[in-house]
PDB file with one MODEL, atoms N, CA, C and O in Angstrom:
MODEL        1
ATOM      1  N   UNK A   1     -43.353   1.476  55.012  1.00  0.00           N
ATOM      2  CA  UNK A   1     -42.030   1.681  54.477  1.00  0.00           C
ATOM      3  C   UNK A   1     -41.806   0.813  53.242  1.00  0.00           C
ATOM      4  O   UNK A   1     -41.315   1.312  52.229  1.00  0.00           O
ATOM      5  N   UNK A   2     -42.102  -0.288  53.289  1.00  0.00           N
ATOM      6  CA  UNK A   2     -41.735  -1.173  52.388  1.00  0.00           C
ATOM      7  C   UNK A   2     -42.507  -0.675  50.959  1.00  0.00           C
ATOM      8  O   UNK A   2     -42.000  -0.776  49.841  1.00  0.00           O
ATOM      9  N   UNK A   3     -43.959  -0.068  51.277  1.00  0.00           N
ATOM     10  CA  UNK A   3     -44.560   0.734  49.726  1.00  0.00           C
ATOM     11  C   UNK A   3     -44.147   1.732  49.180  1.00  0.00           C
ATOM     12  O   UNK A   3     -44.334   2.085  48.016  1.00  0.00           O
ATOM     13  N   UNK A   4     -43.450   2.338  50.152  1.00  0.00           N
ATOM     14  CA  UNK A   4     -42.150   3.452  49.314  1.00  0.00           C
ATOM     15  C   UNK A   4     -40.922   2.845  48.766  1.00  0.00           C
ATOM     16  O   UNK A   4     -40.285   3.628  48.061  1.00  0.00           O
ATOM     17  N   UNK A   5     -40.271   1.338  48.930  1.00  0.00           N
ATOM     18  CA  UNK A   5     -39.413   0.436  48.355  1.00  0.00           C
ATOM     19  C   UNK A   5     -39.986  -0.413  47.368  1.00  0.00           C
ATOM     20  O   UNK A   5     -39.288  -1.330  46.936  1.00  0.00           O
ATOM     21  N   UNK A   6     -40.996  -0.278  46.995  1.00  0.00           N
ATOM     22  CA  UNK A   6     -41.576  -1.669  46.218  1.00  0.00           C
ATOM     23  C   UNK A   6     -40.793  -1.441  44.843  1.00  0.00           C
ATOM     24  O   UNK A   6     -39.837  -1.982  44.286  1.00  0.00           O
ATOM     25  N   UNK A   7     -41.585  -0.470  44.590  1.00  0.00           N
ATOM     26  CA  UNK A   7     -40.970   0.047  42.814  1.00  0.00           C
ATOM     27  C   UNK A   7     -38.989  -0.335  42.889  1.00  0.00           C
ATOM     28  O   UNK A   7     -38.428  -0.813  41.903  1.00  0.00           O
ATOM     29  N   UNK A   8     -38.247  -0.028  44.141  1.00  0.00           N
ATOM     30  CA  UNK A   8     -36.798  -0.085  44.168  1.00  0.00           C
ATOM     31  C   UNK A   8     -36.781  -1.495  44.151  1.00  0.00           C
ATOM     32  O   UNK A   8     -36.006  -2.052  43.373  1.00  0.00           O
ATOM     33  N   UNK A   9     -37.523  -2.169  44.899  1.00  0.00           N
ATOM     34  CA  UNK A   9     -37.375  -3.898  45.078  1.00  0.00           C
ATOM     35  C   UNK A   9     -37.328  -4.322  44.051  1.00  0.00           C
ATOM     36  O   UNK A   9     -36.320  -4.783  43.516  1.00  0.00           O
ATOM     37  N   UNK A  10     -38.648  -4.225  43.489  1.00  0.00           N
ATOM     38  CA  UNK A  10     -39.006  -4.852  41.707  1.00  0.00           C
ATOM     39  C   UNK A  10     -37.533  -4.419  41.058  1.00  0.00           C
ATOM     40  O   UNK A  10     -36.649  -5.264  40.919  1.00  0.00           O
ATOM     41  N   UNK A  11     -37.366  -3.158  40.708  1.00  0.00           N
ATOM     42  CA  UNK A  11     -36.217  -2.988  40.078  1.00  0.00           C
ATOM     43  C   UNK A  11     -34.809  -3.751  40.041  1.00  0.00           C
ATOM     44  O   UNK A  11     -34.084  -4.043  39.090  1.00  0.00           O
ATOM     45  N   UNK A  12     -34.660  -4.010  41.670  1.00  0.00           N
ATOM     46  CA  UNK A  12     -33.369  -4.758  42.031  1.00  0.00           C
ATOM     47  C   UNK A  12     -33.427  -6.395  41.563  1.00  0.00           C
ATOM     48  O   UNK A  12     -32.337  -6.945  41.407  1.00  0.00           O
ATOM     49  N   UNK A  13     -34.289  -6.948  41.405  1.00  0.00           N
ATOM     50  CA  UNK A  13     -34.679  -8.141  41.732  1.00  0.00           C
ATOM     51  C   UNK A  13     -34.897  -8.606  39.861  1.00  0.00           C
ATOM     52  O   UNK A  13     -34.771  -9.732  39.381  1.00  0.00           O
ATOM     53  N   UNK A  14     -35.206  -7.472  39.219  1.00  0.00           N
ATOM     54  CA  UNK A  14     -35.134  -7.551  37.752  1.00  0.00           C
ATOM     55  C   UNK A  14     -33.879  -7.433  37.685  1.00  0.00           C
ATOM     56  O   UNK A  14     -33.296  -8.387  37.170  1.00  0.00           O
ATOM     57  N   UNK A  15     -33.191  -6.472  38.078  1.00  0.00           N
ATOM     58  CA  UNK A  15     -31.843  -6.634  37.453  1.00  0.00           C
ATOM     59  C   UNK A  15     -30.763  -7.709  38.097  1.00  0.00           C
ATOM     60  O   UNK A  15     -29.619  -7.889  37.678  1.00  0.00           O
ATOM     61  N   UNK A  16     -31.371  -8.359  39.177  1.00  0.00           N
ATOM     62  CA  UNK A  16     -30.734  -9.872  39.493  1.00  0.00           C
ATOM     63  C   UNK A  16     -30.668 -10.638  38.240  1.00  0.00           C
ATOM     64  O   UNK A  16     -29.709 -10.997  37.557  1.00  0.00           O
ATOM     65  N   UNK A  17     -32.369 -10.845  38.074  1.00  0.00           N
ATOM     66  CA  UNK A  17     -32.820 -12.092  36.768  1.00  0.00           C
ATOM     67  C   UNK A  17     -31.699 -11.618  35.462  1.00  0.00           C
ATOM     68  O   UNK A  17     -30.909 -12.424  34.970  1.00  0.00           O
ATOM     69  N   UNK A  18     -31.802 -10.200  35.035  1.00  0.00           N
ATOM     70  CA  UNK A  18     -30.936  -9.731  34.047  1.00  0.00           C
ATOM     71  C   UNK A  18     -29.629 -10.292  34.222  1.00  0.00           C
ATOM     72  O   UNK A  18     -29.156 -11.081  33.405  1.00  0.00           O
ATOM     73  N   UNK A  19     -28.943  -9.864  35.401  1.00  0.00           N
ATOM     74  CA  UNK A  19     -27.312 -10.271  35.681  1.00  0.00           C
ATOM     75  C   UNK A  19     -26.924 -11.875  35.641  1.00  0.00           C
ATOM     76  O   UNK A  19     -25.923 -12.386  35.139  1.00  0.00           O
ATOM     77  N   UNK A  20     -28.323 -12.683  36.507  1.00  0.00           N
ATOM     78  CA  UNK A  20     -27.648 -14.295  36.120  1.00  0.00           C
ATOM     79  C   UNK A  20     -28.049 -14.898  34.596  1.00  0.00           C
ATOM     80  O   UNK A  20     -27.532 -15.903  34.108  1.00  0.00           O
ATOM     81  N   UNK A  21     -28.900 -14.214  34.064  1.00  0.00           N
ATOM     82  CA  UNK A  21     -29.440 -14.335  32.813  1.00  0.00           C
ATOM     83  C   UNK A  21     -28.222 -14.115  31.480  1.00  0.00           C
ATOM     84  O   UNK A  21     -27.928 -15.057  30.744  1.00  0.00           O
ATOM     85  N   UNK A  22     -27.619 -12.760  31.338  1.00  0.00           N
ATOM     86  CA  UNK A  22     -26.065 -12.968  31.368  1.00  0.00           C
ATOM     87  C   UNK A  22     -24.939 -13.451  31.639  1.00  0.00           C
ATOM     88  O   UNK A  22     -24.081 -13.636  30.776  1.00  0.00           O
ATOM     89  N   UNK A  23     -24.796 -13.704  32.789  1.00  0.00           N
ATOM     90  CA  UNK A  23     -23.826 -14.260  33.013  1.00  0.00           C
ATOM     91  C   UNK A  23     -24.072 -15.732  32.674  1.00  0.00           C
ATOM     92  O   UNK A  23     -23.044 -16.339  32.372  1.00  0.00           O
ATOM     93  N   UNK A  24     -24.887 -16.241  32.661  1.00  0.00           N
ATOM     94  CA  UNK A  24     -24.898 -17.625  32.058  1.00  0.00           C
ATOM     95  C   UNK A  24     -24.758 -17.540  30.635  1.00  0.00           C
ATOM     96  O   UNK A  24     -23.894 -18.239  30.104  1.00  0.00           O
ATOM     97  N   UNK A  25     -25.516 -16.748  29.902  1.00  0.00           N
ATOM     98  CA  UNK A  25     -24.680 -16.411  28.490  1.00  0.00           C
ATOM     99  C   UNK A  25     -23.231 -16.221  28.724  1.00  0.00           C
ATOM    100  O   UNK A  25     -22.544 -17.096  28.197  1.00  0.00           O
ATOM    101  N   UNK A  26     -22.469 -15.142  29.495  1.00  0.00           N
ATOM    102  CA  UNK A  26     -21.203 -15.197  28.920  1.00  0.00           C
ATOM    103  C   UNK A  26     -20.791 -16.455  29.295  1.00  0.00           C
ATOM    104  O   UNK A  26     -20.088 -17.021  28.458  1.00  0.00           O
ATOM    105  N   UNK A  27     -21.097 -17.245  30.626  1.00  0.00           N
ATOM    106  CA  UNK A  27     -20.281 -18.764  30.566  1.00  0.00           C
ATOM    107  C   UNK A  27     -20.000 -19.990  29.432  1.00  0.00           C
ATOM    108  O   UNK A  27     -19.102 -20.805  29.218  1.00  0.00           O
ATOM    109  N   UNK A  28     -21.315 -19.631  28.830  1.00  0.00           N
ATOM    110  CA  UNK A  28     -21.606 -20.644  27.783  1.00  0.00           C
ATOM    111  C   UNK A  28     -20.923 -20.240  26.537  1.00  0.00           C
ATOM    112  O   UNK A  28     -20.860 -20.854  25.472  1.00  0.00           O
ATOM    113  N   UNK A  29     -20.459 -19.177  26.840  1.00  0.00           N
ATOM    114  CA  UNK A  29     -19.632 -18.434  25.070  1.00  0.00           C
ATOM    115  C   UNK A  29     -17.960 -18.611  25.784  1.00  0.00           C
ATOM    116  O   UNK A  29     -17.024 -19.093  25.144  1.00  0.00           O
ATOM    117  N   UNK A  30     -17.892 -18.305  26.664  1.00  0.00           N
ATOM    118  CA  UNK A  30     -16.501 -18.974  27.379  1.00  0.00           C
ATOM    119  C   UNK A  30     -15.863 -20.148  26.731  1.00  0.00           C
ATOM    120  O   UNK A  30     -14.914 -20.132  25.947  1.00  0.00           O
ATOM    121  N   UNK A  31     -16.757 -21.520  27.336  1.00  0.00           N
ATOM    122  CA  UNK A  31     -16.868 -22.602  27.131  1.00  0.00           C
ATOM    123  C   UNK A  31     -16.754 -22.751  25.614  1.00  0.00           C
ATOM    124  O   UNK A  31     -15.870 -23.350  25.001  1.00  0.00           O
ATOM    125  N   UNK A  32     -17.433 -22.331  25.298  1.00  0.00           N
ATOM    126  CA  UNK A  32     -17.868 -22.950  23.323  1.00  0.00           C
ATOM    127  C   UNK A  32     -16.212 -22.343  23.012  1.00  0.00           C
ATOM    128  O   UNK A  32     -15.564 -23.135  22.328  1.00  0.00           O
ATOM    129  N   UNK A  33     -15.471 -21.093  23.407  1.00  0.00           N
ATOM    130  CA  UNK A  33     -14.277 -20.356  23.078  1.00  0.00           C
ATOM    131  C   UNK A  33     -13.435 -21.554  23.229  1.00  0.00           C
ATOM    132  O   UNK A  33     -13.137 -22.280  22.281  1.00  0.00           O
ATOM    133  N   UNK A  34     -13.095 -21.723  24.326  1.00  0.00           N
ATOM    134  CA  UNK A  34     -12.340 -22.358  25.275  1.00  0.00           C
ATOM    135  C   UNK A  34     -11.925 -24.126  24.101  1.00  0.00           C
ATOM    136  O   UNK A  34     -10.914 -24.665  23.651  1.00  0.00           O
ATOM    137  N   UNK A  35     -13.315 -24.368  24.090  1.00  0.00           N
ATOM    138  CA  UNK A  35     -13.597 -25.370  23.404  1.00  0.00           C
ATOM    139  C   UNK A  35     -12.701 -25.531  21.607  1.00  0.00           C
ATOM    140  O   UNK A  35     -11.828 -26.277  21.163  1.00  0.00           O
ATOM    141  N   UNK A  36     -13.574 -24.313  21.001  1.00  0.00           N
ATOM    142  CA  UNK A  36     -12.731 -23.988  19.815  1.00  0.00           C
ATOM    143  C   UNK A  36     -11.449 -23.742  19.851  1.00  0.00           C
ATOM    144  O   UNK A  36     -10.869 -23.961  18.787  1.00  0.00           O
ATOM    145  N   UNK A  37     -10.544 -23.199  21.083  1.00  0.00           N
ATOM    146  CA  UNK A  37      -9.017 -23.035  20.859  1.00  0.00           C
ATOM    147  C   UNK A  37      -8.538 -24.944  20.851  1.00  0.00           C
ATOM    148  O   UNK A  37      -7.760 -25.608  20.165  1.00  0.00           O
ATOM    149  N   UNK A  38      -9.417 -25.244  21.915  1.00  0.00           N
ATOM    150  CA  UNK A  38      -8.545 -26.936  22.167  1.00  0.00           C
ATOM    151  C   UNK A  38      -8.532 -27.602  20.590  1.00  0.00           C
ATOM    152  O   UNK A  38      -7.610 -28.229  20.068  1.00  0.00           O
ATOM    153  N   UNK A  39      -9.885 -27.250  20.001  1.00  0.00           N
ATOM    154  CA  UNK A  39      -9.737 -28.225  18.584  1.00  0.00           C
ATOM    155  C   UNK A  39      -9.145 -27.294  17.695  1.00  0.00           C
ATOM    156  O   UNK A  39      -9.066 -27.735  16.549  1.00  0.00           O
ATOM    157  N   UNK A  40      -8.734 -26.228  17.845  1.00  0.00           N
ATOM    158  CA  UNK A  40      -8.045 -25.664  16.272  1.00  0.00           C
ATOM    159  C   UNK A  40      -6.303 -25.982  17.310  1.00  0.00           C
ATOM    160  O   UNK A  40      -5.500 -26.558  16.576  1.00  0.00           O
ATOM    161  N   UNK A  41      -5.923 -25.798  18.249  1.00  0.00           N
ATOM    162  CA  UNK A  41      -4.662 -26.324  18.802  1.00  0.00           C
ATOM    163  C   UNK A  41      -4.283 -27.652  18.794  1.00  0.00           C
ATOM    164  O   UNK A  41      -3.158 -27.949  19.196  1.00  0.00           O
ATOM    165  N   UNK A  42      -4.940 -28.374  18.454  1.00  0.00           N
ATOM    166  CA  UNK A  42      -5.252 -30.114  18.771  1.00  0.00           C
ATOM    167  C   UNK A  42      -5.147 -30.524  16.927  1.00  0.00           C
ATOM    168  O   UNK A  42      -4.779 -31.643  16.571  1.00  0.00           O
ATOM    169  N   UNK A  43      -5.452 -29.648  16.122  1.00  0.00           N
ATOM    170  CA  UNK A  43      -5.508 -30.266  14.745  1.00  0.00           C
ATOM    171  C   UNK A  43      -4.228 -30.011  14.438  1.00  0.00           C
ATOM    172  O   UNK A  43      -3.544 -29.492  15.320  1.00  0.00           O
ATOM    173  N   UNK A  44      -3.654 -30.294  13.215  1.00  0.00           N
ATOM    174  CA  UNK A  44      -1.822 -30.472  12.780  1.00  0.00           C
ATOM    175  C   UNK A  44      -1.758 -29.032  12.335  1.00  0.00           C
ATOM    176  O   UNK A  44      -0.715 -28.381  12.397  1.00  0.00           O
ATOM    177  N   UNK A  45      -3.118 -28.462  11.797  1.00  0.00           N
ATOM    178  CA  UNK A  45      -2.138 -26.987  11.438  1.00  0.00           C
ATOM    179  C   UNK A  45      -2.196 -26.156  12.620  1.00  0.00           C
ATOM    180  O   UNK A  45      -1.442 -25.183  12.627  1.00  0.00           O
ATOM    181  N   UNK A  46      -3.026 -26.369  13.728  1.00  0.00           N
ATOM    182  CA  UNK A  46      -2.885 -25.449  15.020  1.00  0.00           C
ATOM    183  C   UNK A  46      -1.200 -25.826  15.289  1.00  0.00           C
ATOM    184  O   UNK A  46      -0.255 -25.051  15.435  1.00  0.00           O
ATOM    185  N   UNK A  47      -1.243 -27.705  15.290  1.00  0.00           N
ATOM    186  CA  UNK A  47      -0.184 -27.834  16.283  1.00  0.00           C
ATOM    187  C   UNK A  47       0.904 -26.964  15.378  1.00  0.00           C
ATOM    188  O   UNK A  47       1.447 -26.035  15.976  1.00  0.00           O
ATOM    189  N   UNK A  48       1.249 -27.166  14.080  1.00  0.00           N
ATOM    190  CA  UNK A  48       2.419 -26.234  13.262  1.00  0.00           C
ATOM    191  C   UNK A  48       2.263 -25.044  13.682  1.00  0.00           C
ATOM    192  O   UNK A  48       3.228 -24.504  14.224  1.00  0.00           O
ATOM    193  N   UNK A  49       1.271 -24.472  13.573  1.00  0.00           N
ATOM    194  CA  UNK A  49       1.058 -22.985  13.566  1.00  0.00           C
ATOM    195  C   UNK A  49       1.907 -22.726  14.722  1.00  0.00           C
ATOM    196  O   UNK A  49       2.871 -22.041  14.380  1.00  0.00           O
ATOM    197  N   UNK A  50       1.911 -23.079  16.228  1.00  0.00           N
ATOM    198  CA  UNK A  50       2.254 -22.868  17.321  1.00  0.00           C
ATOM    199  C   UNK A  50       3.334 -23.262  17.316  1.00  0.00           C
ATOM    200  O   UNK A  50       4.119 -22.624  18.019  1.00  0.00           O
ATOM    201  N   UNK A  51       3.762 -24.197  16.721  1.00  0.00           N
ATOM    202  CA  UNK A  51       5.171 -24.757  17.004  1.00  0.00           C
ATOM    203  C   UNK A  51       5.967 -23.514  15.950  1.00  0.00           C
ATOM    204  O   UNK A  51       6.897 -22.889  16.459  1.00  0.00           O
ATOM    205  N   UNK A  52       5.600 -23.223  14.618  1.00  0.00           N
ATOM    206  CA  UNK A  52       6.198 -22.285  14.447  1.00  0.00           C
ATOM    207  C   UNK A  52       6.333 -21.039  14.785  1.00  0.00           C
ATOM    208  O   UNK A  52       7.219 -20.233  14.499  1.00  0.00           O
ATOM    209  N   UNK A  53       5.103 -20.904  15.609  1.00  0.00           N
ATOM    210  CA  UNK A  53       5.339 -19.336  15.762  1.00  0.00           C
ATOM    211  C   UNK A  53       6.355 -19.051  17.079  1.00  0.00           C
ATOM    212  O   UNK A  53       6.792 -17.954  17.426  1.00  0.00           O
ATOM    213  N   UNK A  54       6.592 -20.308  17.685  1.00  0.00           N
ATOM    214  CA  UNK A  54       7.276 -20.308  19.384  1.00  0.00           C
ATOM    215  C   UNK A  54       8.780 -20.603  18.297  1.00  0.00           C
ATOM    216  O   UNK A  54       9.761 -20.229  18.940  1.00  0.00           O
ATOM    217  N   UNK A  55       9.139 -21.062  17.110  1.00  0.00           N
ATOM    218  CA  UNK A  55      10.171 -20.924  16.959  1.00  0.00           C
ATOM    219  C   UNK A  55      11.141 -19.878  16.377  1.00  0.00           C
ATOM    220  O   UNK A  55      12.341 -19.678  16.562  1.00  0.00           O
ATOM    221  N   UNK A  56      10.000 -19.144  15.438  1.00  0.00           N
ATOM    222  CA  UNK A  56      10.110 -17.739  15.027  1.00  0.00           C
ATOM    223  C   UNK A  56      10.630 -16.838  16.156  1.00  0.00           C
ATOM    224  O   UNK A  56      11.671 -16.184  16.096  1.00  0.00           O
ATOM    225  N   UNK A  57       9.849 -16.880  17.106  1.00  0.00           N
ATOM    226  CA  UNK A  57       9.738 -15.943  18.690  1.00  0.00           C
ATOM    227  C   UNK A  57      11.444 -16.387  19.191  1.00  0.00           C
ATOM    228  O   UNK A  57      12.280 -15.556  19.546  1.00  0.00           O
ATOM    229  N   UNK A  58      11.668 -17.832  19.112  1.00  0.00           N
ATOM    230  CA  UNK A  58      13.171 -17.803  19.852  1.00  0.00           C
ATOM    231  C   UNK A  58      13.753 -17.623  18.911  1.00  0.00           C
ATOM    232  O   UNK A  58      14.538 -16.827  19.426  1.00  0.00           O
ATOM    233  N   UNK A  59      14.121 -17.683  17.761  1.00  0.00           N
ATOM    234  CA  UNK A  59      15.083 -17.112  16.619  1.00  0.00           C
ATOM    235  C   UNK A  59      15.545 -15.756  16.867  1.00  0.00           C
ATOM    236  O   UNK A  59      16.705 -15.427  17.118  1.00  0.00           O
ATOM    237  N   UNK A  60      14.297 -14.831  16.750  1.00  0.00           N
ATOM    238  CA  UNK A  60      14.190 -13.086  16.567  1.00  0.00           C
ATOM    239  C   UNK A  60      14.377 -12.855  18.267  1.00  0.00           C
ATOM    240  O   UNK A  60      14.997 -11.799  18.384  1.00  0.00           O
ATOM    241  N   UNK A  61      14.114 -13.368  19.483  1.00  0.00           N
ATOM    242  CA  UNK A  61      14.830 -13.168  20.747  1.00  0.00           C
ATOM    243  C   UNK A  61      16.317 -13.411  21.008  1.00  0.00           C
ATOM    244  O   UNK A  61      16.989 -12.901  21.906  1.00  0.00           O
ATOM    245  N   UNK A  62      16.606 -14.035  20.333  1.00  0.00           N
ATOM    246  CA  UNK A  62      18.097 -14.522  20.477  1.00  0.00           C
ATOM    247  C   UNK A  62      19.233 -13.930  19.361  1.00  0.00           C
ATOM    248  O   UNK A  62      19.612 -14.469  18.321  1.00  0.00           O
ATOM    249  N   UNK A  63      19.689 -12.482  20.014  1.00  0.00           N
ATOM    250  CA  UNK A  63      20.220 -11.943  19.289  1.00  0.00           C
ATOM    251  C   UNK A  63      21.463 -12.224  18.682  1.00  0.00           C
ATOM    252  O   UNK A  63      21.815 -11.943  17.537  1.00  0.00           O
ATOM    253  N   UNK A  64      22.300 -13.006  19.869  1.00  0.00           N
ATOM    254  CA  UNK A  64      23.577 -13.661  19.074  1.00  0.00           C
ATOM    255  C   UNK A  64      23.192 -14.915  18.361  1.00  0.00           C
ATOM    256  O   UNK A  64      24.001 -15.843  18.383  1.00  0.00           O
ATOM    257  N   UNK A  65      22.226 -15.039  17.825  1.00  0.00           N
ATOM    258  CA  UNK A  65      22.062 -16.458  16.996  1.00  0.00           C
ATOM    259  C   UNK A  65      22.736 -16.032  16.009  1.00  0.00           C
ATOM    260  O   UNK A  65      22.449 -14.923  15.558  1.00  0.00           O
ATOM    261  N   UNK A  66      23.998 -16.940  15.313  1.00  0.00           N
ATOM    262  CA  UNK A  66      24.647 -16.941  14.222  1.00  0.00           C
ATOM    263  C   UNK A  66      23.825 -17.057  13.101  1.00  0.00           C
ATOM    264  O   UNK A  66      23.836 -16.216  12.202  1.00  0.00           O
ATOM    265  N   UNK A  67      22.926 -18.305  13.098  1.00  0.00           N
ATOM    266  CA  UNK A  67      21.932 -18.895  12.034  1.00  0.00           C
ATOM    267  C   UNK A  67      21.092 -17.546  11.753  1.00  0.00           C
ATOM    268  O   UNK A  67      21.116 -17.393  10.531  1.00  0.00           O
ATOM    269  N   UNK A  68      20.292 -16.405  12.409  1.00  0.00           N
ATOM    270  CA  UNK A  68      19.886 -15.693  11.867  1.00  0.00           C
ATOM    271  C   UNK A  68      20.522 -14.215  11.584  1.00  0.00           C
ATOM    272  O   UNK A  68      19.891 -13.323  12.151  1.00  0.00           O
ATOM    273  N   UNK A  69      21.507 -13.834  10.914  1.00  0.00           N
ATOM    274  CA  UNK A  69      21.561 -13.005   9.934  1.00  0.00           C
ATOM    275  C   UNK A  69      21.127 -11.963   9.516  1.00  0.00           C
ATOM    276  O   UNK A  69      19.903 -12.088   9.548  1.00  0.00           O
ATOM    277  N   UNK A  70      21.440 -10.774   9.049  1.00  0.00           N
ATOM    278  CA  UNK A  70      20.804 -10.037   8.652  1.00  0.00           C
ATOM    279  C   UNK A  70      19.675 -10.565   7.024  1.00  0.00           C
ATOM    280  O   UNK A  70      18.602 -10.053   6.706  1.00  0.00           O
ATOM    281  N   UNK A  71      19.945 -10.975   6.761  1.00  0.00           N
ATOM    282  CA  UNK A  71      18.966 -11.702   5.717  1.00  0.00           C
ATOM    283  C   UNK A  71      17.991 -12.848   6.181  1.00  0.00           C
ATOM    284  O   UNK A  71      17.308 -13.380   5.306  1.00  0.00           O
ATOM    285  N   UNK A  72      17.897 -13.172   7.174  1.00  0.00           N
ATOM    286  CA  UNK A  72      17.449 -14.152   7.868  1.00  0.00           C
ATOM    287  C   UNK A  72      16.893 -15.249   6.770  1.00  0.00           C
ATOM    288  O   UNK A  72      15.758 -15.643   6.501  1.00  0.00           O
ATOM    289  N   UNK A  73      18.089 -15.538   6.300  1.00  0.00           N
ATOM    290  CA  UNK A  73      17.915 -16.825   5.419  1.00  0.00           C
ATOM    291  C   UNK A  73      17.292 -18.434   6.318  1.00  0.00           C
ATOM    292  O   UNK A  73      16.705 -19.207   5.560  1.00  0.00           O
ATOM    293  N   UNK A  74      17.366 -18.716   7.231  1.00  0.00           N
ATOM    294  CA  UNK A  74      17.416 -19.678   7.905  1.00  0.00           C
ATOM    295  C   UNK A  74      15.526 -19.643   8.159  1.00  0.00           C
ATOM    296  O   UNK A  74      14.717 -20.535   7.905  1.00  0.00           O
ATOM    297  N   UNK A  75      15.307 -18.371   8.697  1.00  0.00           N
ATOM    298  CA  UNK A  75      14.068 -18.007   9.246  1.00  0.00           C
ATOM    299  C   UNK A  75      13.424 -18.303   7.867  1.00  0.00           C
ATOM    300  O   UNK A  75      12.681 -19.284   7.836  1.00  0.00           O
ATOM    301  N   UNK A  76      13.586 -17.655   6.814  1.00  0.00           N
ATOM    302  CA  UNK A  76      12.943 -17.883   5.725  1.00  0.00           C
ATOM    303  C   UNK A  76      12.418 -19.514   5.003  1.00  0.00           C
ATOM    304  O   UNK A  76      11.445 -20.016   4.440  1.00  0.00           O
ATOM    305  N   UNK A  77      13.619 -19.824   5.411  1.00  0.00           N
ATOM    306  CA  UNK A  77      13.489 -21.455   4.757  1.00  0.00           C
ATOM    307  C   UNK A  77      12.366 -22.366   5.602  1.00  0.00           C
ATOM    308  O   UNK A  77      11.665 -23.341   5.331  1.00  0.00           O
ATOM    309  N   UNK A  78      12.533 -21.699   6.525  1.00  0.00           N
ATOM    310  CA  UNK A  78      11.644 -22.754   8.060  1.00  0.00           C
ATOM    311  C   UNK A  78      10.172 -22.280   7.590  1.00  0.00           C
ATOM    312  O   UNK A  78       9.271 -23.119   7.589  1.00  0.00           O
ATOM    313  N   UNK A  79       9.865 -20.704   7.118  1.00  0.00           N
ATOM    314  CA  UNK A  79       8.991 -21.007   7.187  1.00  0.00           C
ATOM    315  C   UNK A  79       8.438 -21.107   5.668  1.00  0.00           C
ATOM    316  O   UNK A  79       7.271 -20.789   5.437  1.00  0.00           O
ATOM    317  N   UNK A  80       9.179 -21.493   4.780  1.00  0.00           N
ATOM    318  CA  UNK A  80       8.657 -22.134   3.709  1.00  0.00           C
ATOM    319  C   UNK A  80       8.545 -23.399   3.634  1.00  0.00           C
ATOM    320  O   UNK A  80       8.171 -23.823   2.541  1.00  0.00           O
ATOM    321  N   UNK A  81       8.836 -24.470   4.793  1.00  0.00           N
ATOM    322  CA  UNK A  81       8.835 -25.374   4.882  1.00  0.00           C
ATOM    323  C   UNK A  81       7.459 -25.648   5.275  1.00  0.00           C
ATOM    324  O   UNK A  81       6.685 -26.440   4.738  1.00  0.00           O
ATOM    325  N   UNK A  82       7.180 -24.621   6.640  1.00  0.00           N
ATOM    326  CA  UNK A  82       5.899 -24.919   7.122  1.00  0.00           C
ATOM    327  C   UNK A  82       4.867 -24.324   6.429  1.00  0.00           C
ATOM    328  O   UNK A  82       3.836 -24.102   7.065  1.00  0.00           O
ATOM    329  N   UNK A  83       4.920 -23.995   5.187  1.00  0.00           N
ATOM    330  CA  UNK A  83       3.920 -23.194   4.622  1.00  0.00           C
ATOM    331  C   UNK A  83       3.111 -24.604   3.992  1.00  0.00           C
ATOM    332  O   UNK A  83       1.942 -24.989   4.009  1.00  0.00           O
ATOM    333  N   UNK A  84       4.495 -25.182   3.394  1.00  0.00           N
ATOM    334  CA  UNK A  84       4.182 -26.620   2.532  1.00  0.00           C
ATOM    335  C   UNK A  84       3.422 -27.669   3.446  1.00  0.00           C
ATOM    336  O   UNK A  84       3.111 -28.771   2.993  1.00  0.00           O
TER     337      UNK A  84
ENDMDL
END
């Protein structure tokens, strides 16, 4: 029985080596990702970037905000500030 499984065995047992062989690639590209968000979030233009974009986000959510306007003068200035 088992010489009518051999050829299926080999097969299965390759595509083990294949699957942890991958998957340790994708862990390691995870990691290196994972890695690159902490240092571009961790440097001053990540930290701006984020801080402005979470303030943009509550400006344009908050529909009775007086400060933004149909011209959204306020929005504009903030982010010419953070451009500088």
């Amino acid at each position: 029985m088992e010489f009518l499984l051999k050829d299926d065995l080999h097969q299965l047992e390759k595509a083990k080596a294949e699957y942890l062989a991958v998957k340790a690639f994708d862990d390691y590209n995870t990691q290196v990702a994972k890695t690159n968000v902490k240092s571009i979030l961790s440097s001053k233009e990540g930290l701006m970037a984020s801080f402005g974009a979470g303030f943009v986000k509550g400006l344009m959510d908050n529909p009775g905000n007086q400060k933004c306007g149909s011209s959204h003068s306020e929005l504009i200035k903030i982010i010419s500030l953070l451009i500088k």
